[in-house]
N, C-alpha and C positions, 0 to 999 in steps of 0.2 A: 687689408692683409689677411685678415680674417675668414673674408670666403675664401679667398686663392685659397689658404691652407686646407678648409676643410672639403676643397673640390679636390685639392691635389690630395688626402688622405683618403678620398671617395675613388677616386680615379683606380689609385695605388691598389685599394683593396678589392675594386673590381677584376683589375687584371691581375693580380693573385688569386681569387679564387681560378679565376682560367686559366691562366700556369698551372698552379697547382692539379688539376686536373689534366690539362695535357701533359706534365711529363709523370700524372701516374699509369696514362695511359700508357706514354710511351717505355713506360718499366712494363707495364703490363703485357703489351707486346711482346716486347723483346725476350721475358719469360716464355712467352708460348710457345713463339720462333726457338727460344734456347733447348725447351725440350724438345721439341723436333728434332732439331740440329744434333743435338746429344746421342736422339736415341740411334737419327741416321747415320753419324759416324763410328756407333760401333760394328754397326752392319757392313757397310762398310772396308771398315779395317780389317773385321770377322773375312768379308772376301777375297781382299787383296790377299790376306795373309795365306790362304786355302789356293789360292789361285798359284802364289811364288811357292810354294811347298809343295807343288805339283812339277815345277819346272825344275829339270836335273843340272847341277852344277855347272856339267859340261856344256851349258846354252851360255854360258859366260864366255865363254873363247867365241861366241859369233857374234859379239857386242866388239869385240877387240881386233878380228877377224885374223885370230886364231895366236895370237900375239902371246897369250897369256901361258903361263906352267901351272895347271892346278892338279896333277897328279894328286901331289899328297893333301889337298884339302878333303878328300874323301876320306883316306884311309883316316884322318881324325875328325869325321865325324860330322862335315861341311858337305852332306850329298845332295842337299838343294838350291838355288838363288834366294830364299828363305831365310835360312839358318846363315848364310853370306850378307843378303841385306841387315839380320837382325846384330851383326856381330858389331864389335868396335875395331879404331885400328889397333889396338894394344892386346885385342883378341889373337887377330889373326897376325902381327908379332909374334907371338907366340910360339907358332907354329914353324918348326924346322925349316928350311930355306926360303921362307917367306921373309924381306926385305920390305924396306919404307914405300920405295916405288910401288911394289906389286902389292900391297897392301893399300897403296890409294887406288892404283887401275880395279883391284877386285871391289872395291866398294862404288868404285865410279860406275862399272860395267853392274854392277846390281840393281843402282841408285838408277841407271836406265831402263835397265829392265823394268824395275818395279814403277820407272812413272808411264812407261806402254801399258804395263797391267791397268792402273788406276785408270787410264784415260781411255780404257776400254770397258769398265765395269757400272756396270750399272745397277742400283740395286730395285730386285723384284721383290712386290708380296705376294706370298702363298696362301691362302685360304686354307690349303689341304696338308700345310708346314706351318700352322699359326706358334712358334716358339716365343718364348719370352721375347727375347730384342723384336722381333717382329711386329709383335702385338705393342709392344711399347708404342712404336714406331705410328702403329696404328690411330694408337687410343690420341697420342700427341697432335696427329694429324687430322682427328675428331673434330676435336676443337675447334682447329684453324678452315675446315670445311664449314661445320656449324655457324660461325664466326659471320664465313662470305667474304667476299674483297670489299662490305663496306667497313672490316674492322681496317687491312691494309689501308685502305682508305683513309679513315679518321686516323690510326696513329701516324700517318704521316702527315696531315693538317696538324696534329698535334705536335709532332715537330718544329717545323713550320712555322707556327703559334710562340712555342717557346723561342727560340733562337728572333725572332721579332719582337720579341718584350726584352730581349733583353740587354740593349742599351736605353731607351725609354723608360724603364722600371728603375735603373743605376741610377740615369740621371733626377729622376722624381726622386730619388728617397736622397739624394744629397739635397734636391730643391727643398724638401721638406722640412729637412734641416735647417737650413739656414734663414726658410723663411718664420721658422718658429722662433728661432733669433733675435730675426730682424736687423739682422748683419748683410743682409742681400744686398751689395751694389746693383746698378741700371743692368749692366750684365750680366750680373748672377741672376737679378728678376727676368731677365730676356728668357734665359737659360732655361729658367725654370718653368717660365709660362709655356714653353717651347715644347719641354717633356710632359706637363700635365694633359697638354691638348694632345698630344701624340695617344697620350697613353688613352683618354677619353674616347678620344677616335677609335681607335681599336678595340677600347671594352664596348662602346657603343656595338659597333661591325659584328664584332664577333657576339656579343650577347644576341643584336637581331639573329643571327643564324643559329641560335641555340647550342650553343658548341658546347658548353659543359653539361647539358642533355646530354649531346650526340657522343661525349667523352665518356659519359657513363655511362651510358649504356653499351659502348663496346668494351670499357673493361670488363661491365659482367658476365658479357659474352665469351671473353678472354679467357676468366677468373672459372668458369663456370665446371665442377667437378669432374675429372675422369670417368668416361664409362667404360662399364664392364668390359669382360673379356668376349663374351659373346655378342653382345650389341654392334662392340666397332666392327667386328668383322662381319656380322650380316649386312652391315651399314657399305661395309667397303665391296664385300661384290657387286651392290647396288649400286655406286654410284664411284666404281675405281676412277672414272675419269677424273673425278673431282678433287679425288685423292692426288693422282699423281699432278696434277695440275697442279693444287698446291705445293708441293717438290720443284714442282717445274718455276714458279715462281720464286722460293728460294735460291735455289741455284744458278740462276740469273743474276741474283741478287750479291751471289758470291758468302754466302749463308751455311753452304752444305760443303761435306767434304769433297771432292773428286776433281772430275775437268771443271775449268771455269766456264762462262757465259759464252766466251770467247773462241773456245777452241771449237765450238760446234758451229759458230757462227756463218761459214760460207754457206753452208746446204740447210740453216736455217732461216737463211736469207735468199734462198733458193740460186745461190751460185750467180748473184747477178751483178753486171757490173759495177764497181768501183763507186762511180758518179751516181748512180743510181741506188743504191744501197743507202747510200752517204745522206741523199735528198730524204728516203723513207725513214731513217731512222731520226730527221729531225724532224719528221711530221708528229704533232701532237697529236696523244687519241684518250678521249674523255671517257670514263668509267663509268659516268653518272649514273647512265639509264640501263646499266648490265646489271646482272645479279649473280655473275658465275664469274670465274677470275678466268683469264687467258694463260695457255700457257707462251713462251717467247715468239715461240715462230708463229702463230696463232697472231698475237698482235702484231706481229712485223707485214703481216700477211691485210690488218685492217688498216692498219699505218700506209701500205701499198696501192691499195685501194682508194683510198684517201687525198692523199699525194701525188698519184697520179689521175684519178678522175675517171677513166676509164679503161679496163684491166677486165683479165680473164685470170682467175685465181684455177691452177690446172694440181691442184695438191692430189696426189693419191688418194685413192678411198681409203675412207677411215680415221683421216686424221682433222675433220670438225670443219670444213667449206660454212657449212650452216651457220656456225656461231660465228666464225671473223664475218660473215656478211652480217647477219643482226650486230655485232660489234659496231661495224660503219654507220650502220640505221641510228644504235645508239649514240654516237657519237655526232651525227648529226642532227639530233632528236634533243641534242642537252642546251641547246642556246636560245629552247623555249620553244612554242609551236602556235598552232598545231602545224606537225610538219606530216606532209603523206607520202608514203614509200610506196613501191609496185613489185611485188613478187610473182615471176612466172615461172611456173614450173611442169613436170606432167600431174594430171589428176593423180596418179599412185602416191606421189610424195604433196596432196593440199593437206592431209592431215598430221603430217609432220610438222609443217612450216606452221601450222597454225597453233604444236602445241610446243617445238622450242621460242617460238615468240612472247608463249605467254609466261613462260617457264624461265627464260633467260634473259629476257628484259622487261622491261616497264610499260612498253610500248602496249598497245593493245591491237587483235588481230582478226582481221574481217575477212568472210569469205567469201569472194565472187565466182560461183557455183552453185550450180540449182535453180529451184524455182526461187530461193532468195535474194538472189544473187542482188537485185537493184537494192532490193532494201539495206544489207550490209553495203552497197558502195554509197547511199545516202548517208549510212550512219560514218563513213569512212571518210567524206566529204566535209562531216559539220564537225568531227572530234578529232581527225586525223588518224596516224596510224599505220600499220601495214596490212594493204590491200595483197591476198594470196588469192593468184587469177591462173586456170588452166591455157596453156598452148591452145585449145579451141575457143575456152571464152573470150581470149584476145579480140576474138573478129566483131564481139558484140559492146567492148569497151569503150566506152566515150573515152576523147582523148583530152582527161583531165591532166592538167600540169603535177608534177608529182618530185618531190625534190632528188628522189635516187631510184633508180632502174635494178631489181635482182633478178636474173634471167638462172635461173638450175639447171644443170642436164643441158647445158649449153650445145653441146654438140646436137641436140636436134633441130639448130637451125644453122648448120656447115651446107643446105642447099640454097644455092641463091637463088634458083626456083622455086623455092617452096611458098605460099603463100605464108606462111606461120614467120619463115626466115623475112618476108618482106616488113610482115606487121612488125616483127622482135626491132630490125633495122628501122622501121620509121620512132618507134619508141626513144632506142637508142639516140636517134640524132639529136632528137628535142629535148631530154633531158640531162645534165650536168653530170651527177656520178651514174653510172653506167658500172655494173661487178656480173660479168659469168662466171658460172661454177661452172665444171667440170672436168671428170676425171680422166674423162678421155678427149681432150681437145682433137686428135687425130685418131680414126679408126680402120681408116684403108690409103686416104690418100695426105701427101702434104698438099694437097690443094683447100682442103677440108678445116684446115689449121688457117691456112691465109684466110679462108672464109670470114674466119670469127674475130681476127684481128682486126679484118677490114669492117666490120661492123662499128669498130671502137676509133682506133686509130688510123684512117686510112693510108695519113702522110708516111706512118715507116713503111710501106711497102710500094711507094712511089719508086725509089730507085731499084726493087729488086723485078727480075723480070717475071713474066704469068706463068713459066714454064720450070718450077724451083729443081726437078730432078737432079740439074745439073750442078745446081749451085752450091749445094753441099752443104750441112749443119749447122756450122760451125757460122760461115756467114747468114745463113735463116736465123740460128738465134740469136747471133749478138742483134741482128735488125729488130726482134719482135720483143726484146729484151725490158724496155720498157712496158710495155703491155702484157707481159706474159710470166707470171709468178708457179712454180712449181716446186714443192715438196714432195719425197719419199719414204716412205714408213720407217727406214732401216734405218733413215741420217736422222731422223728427227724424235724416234716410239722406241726408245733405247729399252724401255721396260716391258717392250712387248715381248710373250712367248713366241719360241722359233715357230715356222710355219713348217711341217713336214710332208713335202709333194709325192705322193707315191702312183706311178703311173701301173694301174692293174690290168695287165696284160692276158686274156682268155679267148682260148682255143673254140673256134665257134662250132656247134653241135650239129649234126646232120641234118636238122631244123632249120638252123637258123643259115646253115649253107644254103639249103634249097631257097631260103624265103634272098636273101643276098643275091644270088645268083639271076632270079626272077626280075631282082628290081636292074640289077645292071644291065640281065638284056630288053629291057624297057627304055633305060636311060634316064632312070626315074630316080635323080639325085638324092631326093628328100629320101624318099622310101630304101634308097641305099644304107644311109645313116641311122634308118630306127628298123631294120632287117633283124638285128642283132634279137628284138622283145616281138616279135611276129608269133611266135611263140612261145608264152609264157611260159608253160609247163617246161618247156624243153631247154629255156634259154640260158647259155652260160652266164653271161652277164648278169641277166636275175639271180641266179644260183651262186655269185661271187658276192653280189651286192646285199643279199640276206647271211652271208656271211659274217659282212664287215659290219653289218646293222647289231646281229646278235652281242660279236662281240662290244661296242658300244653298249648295250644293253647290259650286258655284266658289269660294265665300269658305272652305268648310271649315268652316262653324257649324250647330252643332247645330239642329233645327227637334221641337217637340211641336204635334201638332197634334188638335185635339178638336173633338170633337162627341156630341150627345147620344144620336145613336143607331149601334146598333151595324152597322146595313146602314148607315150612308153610312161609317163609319171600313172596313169589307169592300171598299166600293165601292173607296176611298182607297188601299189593301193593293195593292190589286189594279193599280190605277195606279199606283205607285211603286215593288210589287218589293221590289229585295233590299236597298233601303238602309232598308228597316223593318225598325228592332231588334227590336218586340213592339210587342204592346196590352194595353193596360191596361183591364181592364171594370170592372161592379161584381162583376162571378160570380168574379173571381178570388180566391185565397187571399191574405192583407197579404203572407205572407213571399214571393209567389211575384211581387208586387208592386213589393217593395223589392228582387228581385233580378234585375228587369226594368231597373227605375231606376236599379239598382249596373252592368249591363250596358251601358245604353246613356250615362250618366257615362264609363265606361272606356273606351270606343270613340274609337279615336285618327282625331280629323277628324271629316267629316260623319255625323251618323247621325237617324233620323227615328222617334223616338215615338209611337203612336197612343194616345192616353186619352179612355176616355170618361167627358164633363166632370163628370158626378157622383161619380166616382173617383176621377179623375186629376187634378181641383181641390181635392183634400179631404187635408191633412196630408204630402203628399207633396214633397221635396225635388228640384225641377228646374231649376238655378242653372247647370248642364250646358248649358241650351239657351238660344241667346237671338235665337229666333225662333221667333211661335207664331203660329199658324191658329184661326181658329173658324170652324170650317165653316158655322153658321148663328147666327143670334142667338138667345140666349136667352130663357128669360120673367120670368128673374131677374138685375139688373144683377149682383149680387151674386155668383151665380155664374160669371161670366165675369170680375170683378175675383180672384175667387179660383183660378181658373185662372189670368191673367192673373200673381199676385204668385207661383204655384210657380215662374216663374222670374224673377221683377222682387223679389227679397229680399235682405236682408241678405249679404252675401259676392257677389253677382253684379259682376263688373267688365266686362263689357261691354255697349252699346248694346241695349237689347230691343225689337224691333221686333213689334207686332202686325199682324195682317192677320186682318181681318174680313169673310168673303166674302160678301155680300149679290146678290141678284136685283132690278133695277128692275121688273120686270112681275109681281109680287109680296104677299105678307104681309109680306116683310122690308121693307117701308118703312115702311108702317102699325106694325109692332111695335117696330119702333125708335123711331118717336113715341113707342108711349106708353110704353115703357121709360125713358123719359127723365122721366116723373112718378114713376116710382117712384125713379127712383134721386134726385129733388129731395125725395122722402120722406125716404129714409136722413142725406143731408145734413141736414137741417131737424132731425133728432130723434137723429141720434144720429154725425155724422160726429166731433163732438168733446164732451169730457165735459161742456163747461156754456159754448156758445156763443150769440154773438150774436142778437141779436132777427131772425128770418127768418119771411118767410110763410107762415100756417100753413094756407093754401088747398088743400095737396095731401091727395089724398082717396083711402085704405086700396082698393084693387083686391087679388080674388082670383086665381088662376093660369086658374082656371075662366072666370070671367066675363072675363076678358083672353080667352081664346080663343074663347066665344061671340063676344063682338061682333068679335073680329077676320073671322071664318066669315063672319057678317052680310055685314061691308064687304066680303068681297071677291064674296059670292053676288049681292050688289047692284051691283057693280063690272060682274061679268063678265054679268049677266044673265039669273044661273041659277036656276033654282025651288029654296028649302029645300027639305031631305031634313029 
């Protein structure tokens, strides 16, 4: 009876000391989470409140639709939904012909009002508004970045931990009791021997994993002092993604004040059906091998991935493609290895991929490019890992087994001629998970979209016919619905600043007519489009665009500015001088690329980027700048929404102003029309994963035949005989 006791008093005080550290953690937590929570609901309330004290009493009669008498709540003093939501009913009692009824409708019609307000508000931080609540806000948020998801992590094993001791721990301390006694009958000793092994077992388990290590040291991560006023916030321009990520996790969590997890739920599950939602949201997804927390739609997006096995993730730029795919790597990377991933991407984005791999997960990350290229897929062979391979070097890859397929920039294989599109397709078939990114699944045609599905899934487009025009949206996307996940910046980056589009309309110079006119009676499309910079000295455009540059300059904000061709970004160079950091072409090298982007990022105050837009729209991070130029319109909306989100993404905290510089005596008006049917294409067929009934009138144009008849109109405009 002697050792039972003193196993069971062993046992007991083992899984005590691991209780007692898990639920200090789990106070510990819940503190950090509390100031958070704290500081974001005064903000908050701060806004709702600014927001209904903006709203005139009289918006209460369109809650009631028009039912209500509130003449006299003004004249005493009730002139906002405000001062109506803040009142009681014994307030507005008070008040001369106000009755019991119309004292509950006024508070009912406020009590609505004010939860459209809430469910609309979102709160931002300001850098250039760092006020007390703010910086609270900040410093609290510090913390829980510093922290990482391995503190979320351990304090919820912590939980976990405790709530599992404890009928095991009850029943050992009554066994303990009674065997010190020696009152134990057969069945108290059963009893007892039952709870000591339990609890053994468990302090065993949990001792091998070190868990009151891993408990303490996230409390002192937890625990760890406030910093300053000035640290958090140079910390938070740095790394706002991280910031609001954390937010974005709370509030899921149902933690924070405003909308719940739920109300945002459709379009963060990219509006997909029912069945299918239902399946990804019970797909487990392991954190193990991340090092950056997700925010909801982020993991619903690797949860998707996951669960379905073979998927084009089509989220708008900007909002982290990159990290839910390393999310699925890691996740499948956690049940031990070595396991080997295959990342294909263009050469512009290998030095990306190779440095959120190293940065965001555990994983480690080889590059098959260069003269090195075998050596990294040797080392990538014996350790595992993720292999980052170019669209070219595909043609020189042995075809090693590889547990997951990430193809980027997906849409450069919608040709099923291409040779690149055969290689990406023989990969795809032989390997299990299969994830495209991209943000433009469709760029002219819907044939271009069936392309990429049928690389993955071929069965859903068995029953629809080869000729989708007719078929209309609605039936396209519920079919492709399981393979085809899409987010938008507006449903999902509530904390992003507005984007402001300003189309800059100028009058072209007697220069730049002559040079316009040349090119038209040529028929010399391209030369039409950069007529406008033929002459610098003379050119309106230039003389608009040093405009918009200066002012930037006065404020101190970054400006990128693009165009398609490399003589008008020359011409650009050449007007602006020394505050062009570089340019960015297609002829350049990715690393020489990214250390153009690292340069002109660092650059303290104004500095001015030139990219040309097939480049400098494509994988690159420009969150730096938040004013961009397009020197002329595109033939593709898509790529100018893709320049447009390198700096309107995820982590950007300030206002992004576009400017769009257009010629009235022109192509550019004519190509803006019909730019505008293509881009009611992309909406129609693929802006979200399985929307609404839209019409399905808009009709597939090529890039070609958009520039013949543009040629036509303007040959017929001006008068001039086809060449």
């Amino acid at each position: 009876m002697g050792g039972s006791g003193r196993r069971a008093r062993s046992a007991v005080a083992v899984a005590g000391r691991q209780r007692a550290a898990a639920r200090a953690l789990v106070a510990d937590h819940a503190a950090a989470v509390g100031e958070v929570a704290e500081a974001h609901r005064r903000i908050f309330e701060r806004l709702v409140r600014a927001e209904l004290a903006a709203i005139p009493v009289e918006r209460l009669k369109d809650v009631t639709e028009g039912r209500l008498q509130i003449g006299t709540l003004r004249s005493v003093g009730y002139t906002t939904v405000a001062a109506v939501h803040g009142a009681t009913r014994q307030d507005l009692l008070r008040i001369p012909g106000i009755g019991g009824p119309t004292a509950a409708q006024l508070l009912a019609a406020a009590g609505q009002i004010a939860t459209a307000v809430e469910e609309g508000t979102a709160v931002r931080l300001d850098p250039a508004h760092p006020d007390a609540e703010a910086t609270a806000l900040v410093a609290a948020l510090h913390r829980l970045v510093l922290a990482g998801p391995a503190a979320h992590r351990a304090a919820a094993e912590a939980a976990e931990l405790d709530a599992r001791y404890e009928t095991p721990m009850a029943e050992a301390r009554y066994a303990r009791g009674r065997l010190r006694g020696l009152l134990a009958g057969a069945e108290k000793r059963e009893r007892a021997r039952r709870a000591v092994e339990s609890l053994a077992e468990e302090g065993e388990r949990a001792d091998a994993d070190g868990v009151e290590l891993r408990f303490a040291q996230a409390s002192a991560d937890l625990l760890r002092p406030l910093a300053g006023e000035v640290e958090v916030w140079v910390e938070f321009e740095h790394r706002a993604a991280e910031f609001y990520a954390e937010l974005s996790v709370l509030a899921e969590d149902g933690r924070l004040a405003g909308p719940t997890a739920t109300d945002g739920r459709a379009a963060a599950e990219g509006h997909l059906p029912d069945g299918v939602a239902a399946e990804v949201r019970a797909q487990r997804l392991d954190d193990r091998g991340r090092t950056v927390s997700l925010r909801g739609y982020q993991a619903f997006g690797a949860r998707f991935a996951l669960a379905r096995r073979k998927v084009v993730i089509g989220d708008e730029m900007g909002l982290g493609k990159t990290v839910q795919a390393l999310a699925v790597l890691a996740h499948l990377a956690a049940d031990g290895g070595p396991h080997r991933f295959l990342v294909v991407c263009p050469a512009s984005v290998l030095v990306n991929w190779q440095r959120e791999t190293a940065e965001r997960t555990t994983l480690a990350p080889h590059r098959y490019h260069g003269p090195d290229r075998e050596a990294a897929r040797e080392r990538w062979l014996a350790a595992g890992g993720v292999l980052v391979a170019t669209y070219e070097s595909l043609r020189t890859l042995a075809a090693d087994p590889v547990t997951a397929l990430v193809v980027d920039e997906a849409h450069f294989v919608k040709n099923p001629a291409a040779r690149r599109t055969r290689l990406v397709a023989e990969w795809a078939a032989r390997t299990e998970h299969v994830l495209f990114l991209t943000g433009t699944p469709m760029e002219n045609r819907v044939e271009e979209f069936r392309t990429l599905i049928g690389h993955l899934q071929p069965d859903l487009l068995a029953d629809l016919p080869a000729g989708l025009g007719a078929l209309g949206p609605l039936a396209f996307r519920r079919a492709v619905a399981p393979a085809y996940l899409r987010r938008n910046q507006q449903d999902v980056l509530t904390e992003l600043p507005d984007v402001v589009r300003v189309d800059e309309w100028n009058e072209l110079s007697a220069p730049d007519r002559a040079a316009y006119a040349a090119a038209v009676a040529e028929g010399n499309f391209m030369a039409m489009r950069r007529a406008a910079y033929a002459e610098p000295a003379h050119s309106a455009k230039l003389r608009r665009l040093r405009e918009l540059v200066a002012e930037a300059a006065e404020s101190g904000h970054k400006v990128v500015v693009f165009s398609y061709f490399r003589e008008v970004l020359a011409a650009v160079r050449g007007a602006l001088g020394a505050s062009v950091t570089g340019a960015v072409a297609g002829s350049l090298p990715a690393e020489q690329r990214q250390e153009l982007v690292d340069a002109f990022t660092a650059t303290d105050g104004h500095a001015v980027l030139l990219c040309q837009i097939q480049a400098g729209g494509l994988g690159l991070n420009l969150q730096a700048a938040n004013v961009v130029i397009l020197c002329e319109p595109q033939l593709k909306p898509t790529l100018e929404d893709q320049a447009v989100a390198r700096a309107q993404r995820m982590g950007q905290i300030r206002r992004v102003r576009v400017h769009r510089l257009l010629a009235t005596d022109s192509l550019d008006r004519r190509l803006v029309e019909l730019l505008r049917g293509k881009a009611e294409l992309f909406d129609s067929y693929a802006r979200r994963s399985d929307l609404a009934e839209a019409a399905p009138e808009a009709v597939d144009i090529s890039d070609r035949a958009l520039a013949v008849r543009i040629v036509e109109d303007e040959q017929l405009r001006l008068a001039v005989p086809a060449s």
